[in-house]
N, C-alpha and C positions, 0 to 999 in steps of 0.2 A: 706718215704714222697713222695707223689705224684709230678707231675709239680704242679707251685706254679702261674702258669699264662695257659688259654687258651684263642683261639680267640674267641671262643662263649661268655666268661663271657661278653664282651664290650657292648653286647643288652638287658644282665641283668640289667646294672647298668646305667641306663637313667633316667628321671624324677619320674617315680615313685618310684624307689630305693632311690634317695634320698627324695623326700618324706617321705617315710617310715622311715627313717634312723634318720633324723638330728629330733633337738626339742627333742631329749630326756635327753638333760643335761642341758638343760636351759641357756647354756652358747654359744650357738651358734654366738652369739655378741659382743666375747671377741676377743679382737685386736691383732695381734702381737705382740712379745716380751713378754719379763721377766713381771711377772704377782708375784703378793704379795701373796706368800705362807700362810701366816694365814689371808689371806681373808674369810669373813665369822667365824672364830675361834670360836668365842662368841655365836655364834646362837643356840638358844634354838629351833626353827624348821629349820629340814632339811629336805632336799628329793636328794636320790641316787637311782643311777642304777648298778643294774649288768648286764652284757653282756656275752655270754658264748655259746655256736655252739650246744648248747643241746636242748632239749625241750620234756617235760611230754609227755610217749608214745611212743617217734621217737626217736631220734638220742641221747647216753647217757642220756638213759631218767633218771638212779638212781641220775647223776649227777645234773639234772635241778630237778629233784623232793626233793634233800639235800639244794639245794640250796633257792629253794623256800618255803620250806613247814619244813625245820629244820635252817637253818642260820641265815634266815631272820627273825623269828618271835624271835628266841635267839637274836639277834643282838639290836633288835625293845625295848626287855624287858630292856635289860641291861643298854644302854642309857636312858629309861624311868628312871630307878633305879637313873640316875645320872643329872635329870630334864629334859632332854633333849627330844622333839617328834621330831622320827623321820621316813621317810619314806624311804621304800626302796624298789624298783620295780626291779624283774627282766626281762631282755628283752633275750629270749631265741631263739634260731635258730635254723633249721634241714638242714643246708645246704649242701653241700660238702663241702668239705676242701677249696677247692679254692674259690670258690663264697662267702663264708664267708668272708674270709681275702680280697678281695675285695671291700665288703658290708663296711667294718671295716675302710679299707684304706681310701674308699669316705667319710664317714664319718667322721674320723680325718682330715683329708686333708679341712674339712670345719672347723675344732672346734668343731664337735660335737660329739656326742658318747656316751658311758653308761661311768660313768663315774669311772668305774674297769671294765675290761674286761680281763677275761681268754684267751690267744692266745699258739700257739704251740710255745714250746721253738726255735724253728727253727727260728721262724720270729725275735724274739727279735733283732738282728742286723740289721734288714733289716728296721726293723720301728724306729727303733733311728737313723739311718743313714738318713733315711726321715723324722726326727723331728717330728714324730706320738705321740711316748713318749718320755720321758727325765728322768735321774736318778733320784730313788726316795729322796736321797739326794735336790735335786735342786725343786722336784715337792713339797716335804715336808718344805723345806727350813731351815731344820735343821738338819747338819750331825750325832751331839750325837744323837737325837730323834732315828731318823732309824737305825744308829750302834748299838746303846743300846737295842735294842729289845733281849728280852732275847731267843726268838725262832731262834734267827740266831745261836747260840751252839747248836741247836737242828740238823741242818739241814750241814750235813758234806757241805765240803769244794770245795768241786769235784760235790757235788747233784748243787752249788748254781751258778754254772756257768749256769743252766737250764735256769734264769731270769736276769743273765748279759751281758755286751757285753762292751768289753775294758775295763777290769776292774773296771766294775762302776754297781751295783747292779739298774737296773729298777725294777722289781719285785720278788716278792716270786714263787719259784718254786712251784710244785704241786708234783703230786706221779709221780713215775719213776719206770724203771726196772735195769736191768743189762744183760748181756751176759755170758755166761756157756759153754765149752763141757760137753755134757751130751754125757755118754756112756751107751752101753747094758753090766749089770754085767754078763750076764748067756752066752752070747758072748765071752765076757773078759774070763771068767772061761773056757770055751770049748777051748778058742784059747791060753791059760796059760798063760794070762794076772792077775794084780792085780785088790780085788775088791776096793781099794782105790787109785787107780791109779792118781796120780798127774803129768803129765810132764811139765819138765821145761825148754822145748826147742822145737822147732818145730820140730828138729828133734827126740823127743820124738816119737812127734804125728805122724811121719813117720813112724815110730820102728811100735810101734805098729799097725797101718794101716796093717803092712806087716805082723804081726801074726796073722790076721782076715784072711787077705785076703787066706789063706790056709783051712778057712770055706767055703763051698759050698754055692753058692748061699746066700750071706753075700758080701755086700757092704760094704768093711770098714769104709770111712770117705764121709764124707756128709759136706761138706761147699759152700753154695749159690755163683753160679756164672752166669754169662749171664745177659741177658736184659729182658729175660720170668720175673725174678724172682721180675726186679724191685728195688726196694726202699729195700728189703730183701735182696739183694746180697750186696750190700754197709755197709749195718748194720752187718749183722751175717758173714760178709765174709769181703771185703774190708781192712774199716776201721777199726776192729779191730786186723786184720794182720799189717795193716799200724804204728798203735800204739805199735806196738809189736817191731817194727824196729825203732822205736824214731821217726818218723818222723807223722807230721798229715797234716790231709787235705788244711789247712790255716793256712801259717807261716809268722806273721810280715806283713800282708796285700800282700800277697802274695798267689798263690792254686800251689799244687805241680805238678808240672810238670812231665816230663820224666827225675828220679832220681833215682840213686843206690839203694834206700829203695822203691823206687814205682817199680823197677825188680827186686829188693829181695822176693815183694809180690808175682807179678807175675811168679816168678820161682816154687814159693812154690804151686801156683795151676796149673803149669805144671809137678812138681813131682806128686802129685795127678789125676790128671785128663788122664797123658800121658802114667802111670804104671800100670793101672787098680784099684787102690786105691777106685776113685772116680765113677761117673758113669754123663758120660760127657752129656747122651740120658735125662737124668732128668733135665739137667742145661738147656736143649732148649726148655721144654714144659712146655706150660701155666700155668697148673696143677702141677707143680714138685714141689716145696714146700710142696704141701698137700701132693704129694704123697710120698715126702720122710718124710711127720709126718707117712704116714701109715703104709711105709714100717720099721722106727721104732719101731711101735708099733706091726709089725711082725715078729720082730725077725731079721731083715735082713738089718739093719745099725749098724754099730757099732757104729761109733764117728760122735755127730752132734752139731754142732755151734747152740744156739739159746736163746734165751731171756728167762724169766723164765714166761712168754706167755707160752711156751712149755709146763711146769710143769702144772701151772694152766688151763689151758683153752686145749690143746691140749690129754696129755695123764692122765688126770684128772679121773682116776676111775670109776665115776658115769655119771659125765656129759661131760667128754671129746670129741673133736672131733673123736680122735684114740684112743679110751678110753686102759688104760692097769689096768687091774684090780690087778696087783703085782707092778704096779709103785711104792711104796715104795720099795720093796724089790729090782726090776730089775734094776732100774734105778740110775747110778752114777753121779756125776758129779763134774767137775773140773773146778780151775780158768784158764783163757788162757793166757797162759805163751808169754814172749818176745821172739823173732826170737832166743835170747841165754840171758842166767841170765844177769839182768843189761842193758840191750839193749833195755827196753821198754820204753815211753816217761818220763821224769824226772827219767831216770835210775832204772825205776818201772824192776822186774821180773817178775812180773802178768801185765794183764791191761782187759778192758774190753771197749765196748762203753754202752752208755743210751740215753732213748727216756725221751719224758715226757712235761708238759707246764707250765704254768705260770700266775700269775696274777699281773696284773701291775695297775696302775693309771695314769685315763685320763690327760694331764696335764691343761687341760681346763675345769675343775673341778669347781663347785661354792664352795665346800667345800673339799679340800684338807685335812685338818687333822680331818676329819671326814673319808674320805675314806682311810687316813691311820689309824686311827683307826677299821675301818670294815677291809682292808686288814690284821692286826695282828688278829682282831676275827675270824677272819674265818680260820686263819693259827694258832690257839693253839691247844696245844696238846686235847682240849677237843673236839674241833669241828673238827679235821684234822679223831679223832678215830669213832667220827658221822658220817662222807663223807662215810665210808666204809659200815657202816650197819650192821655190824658183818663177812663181808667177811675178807678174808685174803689178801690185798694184801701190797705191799711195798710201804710207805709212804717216805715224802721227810723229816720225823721227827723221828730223831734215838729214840728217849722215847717213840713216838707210834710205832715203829716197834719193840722193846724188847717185848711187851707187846701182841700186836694182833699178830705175827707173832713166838710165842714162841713154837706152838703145831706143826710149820709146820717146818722142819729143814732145807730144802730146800730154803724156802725165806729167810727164817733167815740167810743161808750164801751168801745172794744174799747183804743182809742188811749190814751186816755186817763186811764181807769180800769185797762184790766186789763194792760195792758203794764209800769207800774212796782210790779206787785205779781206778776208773770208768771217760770215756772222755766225751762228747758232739760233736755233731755236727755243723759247725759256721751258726749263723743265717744270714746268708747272699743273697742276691737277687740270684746272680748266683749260688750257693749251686747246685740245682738242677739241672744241667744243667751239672756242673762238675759231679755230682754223676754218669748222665745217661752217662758220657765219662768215669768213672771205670766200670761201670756195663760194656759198650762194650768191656773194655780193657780185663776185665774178659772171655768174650765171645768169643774172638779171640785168648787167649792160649787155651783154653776148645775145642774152635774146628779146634787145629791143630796148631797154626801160630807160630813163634817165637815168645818168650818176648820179641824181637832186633824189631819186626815187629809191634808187639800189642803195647809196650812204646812210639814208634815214630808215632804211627798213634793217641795214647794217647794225646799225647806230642802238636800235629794239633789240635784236638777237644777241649783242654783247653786252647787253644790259642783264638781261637774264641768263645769260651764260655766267657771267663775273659773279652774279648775286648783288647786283643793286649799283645803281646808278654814279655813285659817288667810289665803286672801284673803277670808273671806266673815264676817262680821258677823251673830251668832246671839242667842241669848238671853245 
């Protein structure tokens, strides 16, 4: 995830921004305070919006073109079916990530807004915290109504932290991934490794690092670090080491500090990085991500941390970036085991992180249980296996992902395996800001420092990211 704030946004978002913005819920002139959940209930004509960072042609265009041109005319029929006319407009976006969530903020911040809007799981804490939205519970105004939906069994337990925040469900998630070592079999084979290699310890993953590493010209282990890499050092590297050691990023209202499990991390990418394992020249260039998909896909990584992005979209046979046209055959992969069995967060032996977003309800809504009726239509198993269009990817609904992802074995244990043992990132303001103090923390063992040097220079940077010592969680 990028910064979630720049200074240029603040000349976007002047009169004409909100111009543009507000008036699209009709409710722009609802008051403060607790508002009557089945206001409107009875009405035979409605008019809704969706909101969503997509738009036909540009930016997630398959998404704004599902959404407009398949949900909404299903959605449109179905209430007809039940006497009701109703409308529903979507209001689509090309924006960047930030100036969206901006556009969005001024928006709520007035009472207005589409009145569901998809946002990144990320933000969910940061916009309840700022009373943007409210649990669906309190927007719906009826606990059994939204507990009772029968698509929440669909949608494991660990996916639905995607649209929560302190234990309290705002919205339905959306599609997700997972995190993998993915290794080279033919690698593995040359260096007399197995082809179903499972380790279940990090110092597994050392072991073997050190049977590569007797291959010429062969990078054994590839785990994202530095600040080049960004928002990909935190995900495919970080935090799911972090989670390996029980410990996560925000504990109790609290971001971790400089802690025995945040130098446990850090040791383990200075075993890597300091032994010739790793290749420390890739963690500082712009490029090094790509370039370690390429060197993947040529034979010359052994073990690489990454989403099942990787799988799909990276070494994809036909239309991959580093295309491998034996990716089935070459390509193994495994879940990422705890620092040692039982050491991982809730005494997990595997763990994983996931990305992904959300759709929530405006709570300034003229029709509230209209639009939690649209947010379950659009979240059933019929219209979630529609959104995809016949592609394969991982849904936030285990009944569509048995089904679309059956031919692909690879997703399928992405689904299946690693999503009910899978973390989240907290959706919180500062997030970004501690992310960019691990990515450096990462970059300063990678190029030489102590872990005693890189945690304590850590340890300053989330001090003044958080706002003061006493939110931050130390030795």
């Amino acid at each position: 995830m990028r910064s979630l704030t720049r200074p240029s946004t603040a000349g976007v978002l002047g009169a004409a921004a909100l111009a543009l913005l507000t008036g699209c819920l009709g409710s722009s002139d609802s008051g403060s305070g607790d508002q009557d959940a089945n206001r409107n209930s009875d009405a035979k004509k409605v008019e809704l919006t969706i909101g969503s960072n997509s738009v036909k042609g540009g930016k997630s265009s398959a998404g704004a073109t599902f959404l407009e041109d398949v949900l909404i005319p299903k959605f449109v029929a179905e209430q007809k079916g039940k006497g009701v006319d109703v409308t529903v407009k979507f209001q689509g976006d090309g924006s960047d990530d930030e100036v969206y969530k901006q556009k969005l903020s001024l928006d709520l911040s007035n009472k207005s807004g589409p009145d569901l809007f998809q946002i990144d799981g990320i933000w969910v804490g940061e916009f309840a915290q700022a009373g943007y939205i409210k649990p669906l519970t309190d927007t719906v105004g009826d606990e059994a109504k939204v507990n009772d939906w029968d698509g929440w069994k669909q949608i494991p337990e660990s996916v639905q932290q995607l649209g929560s925040f302190e234990g309290k469900r705002y919205g339905v998630p959306g599609g997700t991934d997972g995190r993998v070592l993915y290794f080279n079999k033919k690698l593995f084979q040359q260096a007399g490794l197995p082809a179903d290699w499972q380790p279940k310890s990090w110092d597994d993953i050392i072991t073997a690092g050190q049977a590569l590493k007797k291959l010429s010209g062969v990078t054994p282990i590839q785990i994202n670090a530095g600040t080049a890499m960004g928002e990909a050092t935190t995900m495919q590297g970080v935090l799911p080491l972090l989670v390996g050691t029980g410990a996560t990023v925000n504990t109790d209202g609290k971001w971790l500090g400089d802690t025995p499990k945040l130098r446990q991390v850090l040791d383990f990418y200075h075993k890597i990085y300091s032994t010739g394992l790793g290749d420390p020249v890739l963690q500082r260039e712009a490029k090094g991500r790509d370039k370690s998909f390429a060197e993947f896909a040529a034979n010359k990584i052994g073990i690489l941390l990454e989403s099942d992005y990787f799988w799909r979209s990276v070494v994809e046979p036909k239309a991959g970036v580093a295309k491998m046209a034996d990716r089935d055959s070459a390509v193994g992969y495994a879940l990422i085991p705890a620092a040692l069995p039982g050491a991982g967060v809730k005494g997990q032996d595997f763990v994983s992180m996931s990305g992904g977003g959300a759709t929530v309800i405006n709570p300034n809504t003229k029709f509230p249980q209209q639009a939690w009726e649209l947010l379950q239509f659009m979240n059933s198993a019929d219209m979630v296996k529609a959104s995809l269009d016949g592609a394969a990817k991982i849904t936030q609904r285990s009944d569509v992902n048995s089904e679309v992802l059956a031919s692909d074995p690879m997703l399928s244990f992405i689904a299946e395996k690693v999503l009910p043992l899978t973390q989240y990132r907290p959706g919180l303001a500062e997030y970004p800001k501690i992310s960019a103090a691990l990515q450096q923390a990462t970059a300063d063992v990678v190029g030489g420092k102590s872990t005693d040097a890189a945690a304590q220079a850590y340890q300053k940077a989330v001090e003044a990211a958080a706002g003061g010592k006493d939110k931050v969680a130390g030795n």
